[in-house]
N, C-alpha and C positions, 0 to 999 in steps of 0.2 A: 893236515899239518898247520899249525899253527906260525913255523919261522922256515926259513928258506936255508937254512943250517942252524949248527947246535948254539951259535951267538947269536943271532938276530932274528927278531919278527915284524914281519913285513906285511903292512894293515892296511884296506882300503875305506878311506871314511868319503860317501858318496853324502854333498852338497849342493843346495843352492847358492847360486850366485846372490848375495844382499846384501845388505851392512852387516850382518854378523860375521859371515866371513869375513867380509873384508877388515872386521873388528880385529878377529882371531889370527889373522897374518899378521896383519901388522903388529899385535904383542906376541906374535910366537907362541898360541896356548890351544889346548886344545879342553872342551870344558864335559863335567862329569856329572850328567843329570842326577835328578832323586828320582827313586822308582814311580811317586805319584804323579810323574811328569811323560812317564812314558803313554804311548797312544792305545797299547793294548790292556784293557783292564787285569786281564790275568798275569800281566808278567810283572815280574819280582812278586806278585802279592798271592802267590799259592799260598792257601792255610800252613801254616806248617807242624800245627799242633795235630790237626785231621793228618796229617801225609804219615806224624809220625804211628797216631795211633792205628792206621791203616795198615800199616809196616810191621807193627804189634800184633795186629791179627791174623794175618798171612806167615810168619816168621815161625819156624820148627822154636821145639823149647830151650832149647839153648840160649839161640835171638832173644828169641823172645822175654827171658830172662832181662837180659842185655838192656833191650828197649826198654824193658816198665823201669827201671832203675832210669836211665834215662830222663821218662817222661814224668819223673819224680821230681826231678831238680828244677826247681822252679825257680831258683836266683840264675842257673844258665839258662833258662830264657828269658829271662826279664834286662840280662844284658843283651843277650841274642836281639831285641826287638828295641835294645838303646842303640847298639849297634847300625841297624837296618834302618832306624831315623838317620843317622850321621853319616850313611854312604851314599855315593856318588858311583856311577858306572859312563863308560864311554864306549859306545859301541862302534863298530869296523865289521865289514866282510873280508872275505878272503879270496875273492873273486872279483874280478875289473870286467870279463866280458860277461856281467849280467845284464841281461833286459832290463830287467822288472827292477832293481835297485836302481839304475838310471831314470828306469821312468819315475817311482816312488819317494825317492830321495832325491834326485836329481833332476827333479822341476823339469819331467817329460824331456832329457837328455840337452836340458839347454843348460843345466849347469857344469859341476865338475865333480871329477875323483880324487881324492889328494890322496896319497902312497905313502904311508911312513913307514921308516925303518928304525926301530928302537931295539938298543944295544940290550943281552940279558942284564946287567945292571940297573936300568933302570927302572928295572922291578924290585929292587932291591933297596927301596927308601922306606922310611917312618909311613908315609902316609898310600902308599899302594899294599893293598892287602892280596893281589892275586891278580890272572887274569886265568880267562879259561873260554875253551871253545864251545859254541851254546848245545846241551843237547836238544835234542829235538823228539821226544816221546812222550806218552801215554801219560806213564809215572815216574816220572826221572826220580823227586824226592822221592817218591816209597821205596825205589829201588836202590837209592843208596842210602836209607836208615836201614833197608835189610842186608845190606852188604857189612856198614857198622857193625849191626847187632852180630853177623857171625866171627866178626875179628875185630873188636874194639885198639886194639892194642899196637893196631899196625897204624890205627891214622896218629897216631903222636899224645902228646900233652893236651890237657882241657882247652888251653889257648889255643893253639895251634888247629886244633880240632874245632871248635865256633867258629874261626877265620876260615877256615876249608867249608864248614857249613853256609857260611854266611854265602861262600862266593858260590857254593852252589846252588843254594837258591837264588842269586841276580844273575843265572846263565843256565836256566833250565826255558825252554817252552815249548807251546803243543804243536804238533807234529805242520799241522797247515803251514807254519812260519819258516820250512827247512826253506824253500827258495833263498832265503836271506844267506844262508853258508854267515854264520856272524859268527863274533867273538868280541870278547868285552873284558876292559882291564877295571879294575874295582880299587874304589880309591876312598877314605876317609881324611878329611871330609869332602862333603859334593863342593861342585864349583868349578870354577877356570884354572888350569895349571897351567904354568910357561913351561914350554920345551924346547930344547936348542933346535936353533933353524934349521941344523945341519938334518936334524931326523924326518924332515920333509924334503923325498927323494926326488918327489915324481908328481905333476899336475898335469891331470889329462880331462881335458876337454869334449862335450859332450856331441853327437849328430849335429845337437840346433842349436849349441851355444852361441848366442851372438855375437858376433866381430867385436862389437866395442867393450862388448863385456869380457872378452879375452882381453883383449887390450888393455882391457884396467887392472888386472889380473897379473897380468905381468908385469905392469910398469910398478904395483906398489910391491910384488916379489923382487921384482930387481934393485928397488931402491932400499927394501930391508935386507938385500948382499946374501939371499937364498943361493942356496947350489942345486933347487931343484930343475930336471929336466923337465917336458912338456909334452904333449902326444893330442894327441886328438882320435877318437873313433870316428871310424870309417865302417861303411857295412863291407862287410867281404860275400863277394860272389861267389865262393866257394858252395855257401847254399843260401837258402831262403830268407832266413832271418839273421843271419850271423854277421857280427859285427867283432871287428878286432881293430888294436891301437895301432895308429901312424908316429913316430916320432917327428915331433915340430921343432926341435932345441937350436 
């Protein structure tokens, strides 16, 4: 699940403590890379002309009809791939008691997890195109240009249908990268968005975050008049490796 009910979704974005955080608090923004920025060379950048013709061969003839029409239209991908310059993605997990996101993101649990809660409206402007939760298989694209090809008619309009494209290739990847549980809002164009303070609920604190670096953490949230609360993980002896949040507020 993507939102904690049918208004709100509620996003973990796991950070180091730096100047760029402390950039991003202080203007209230949270910023939306370009696919050539991310660390894994396959993600956002599956072929997607091979995914479709892949989809082409495997598809009964109906599909298959469907797709070569499709992979005919050469001005819808030539926007498709103006498009895929101009966007910007922001990724969040969905999960706070993860290890491996603390350690990988979060500078070996010395940094933090900031919690936001973003109203369904605010997916509802000019420049966010989607957001959507990441699959994690084989073939995601071939698997849903063969879902296309047997009902074209149920994804909507040509537009509508590229921007549903668009977002499902920056929120597909291969199966190794499930531990992340991620999801990602997609935004034209990339870059830093301001968002009201109020949508940063929750700042929680790593095993080894350092004292003074909490400390600075909160005094520049407090002086920009945040409502977020505070927590800290703590390992829980319940078992071995498990660790769960304390509230510090």
């Amino acid at each position: 699940m993507l939102s904690s009910n049918a208004d709100d979704y509620l996003l973990f974005k796991f950070r180091t403590i730096d100047a760029r955080l402390f950039e991003s608090l202080d203007r209230s923004e949270i910023y939306f890379a370009r696919p050539p920025q991310l660390n894994d060379p396959f993600d956002c950048q599956v072929d997607v002309a091979k995914a479709l013709e892949n989809a082409t061969v495997r598809a009964d003839p109906k599909a298959r009809a469907n797709l070569e029409r499709l992979r005919a239209m050469d001005e819808f991908f030539e926007q498709l791939q103006a498009d895929l310059k101009a966007t910007g993605i922001c990724s969040f997990s969905l999960k706070l008691n993860n290890a491996l996101m603390w350690a990988h993101y979060a500078h070996n649990h010395r940094g933090v997890c900031l919690l936001y809660k973003f109203s369904e409206a605010f997916f509802y402007t000019d420049s966010i195109v989607g957001i959507g939760r990441i699959e994690y298989s084989v073939d995601p694209l071939v698997d849903w240009f063969l879902n296309w090809g047997r009902d074209p008619q149920s994804y909507g309009e040509w537009e509508r249908f590229r921007d549903d494209l668009l977002v499902k290739m920056l929120t597909i990847k291969a199966p190794a990268w499930g531990h992340e549980d991620e999801a990602r809002i997609v935004r034209k164009p990339d870059g830093a968005q301001p968002v009201d303070t109020d949508c940063l609920v929750q700042i929680c604190f790593g095993l080894q975050t350092p004292q003074s670096e909490a400390d600075a953490v909160r005094k520049l949230v407090g002086a920009r008049n945040y409502k977020a609360k505070f927590c800290k993980m703590e390992r829980d002896g319940k078992s071995d490796f498990g660790i769960h949040a304390v509230d510090i507020s």
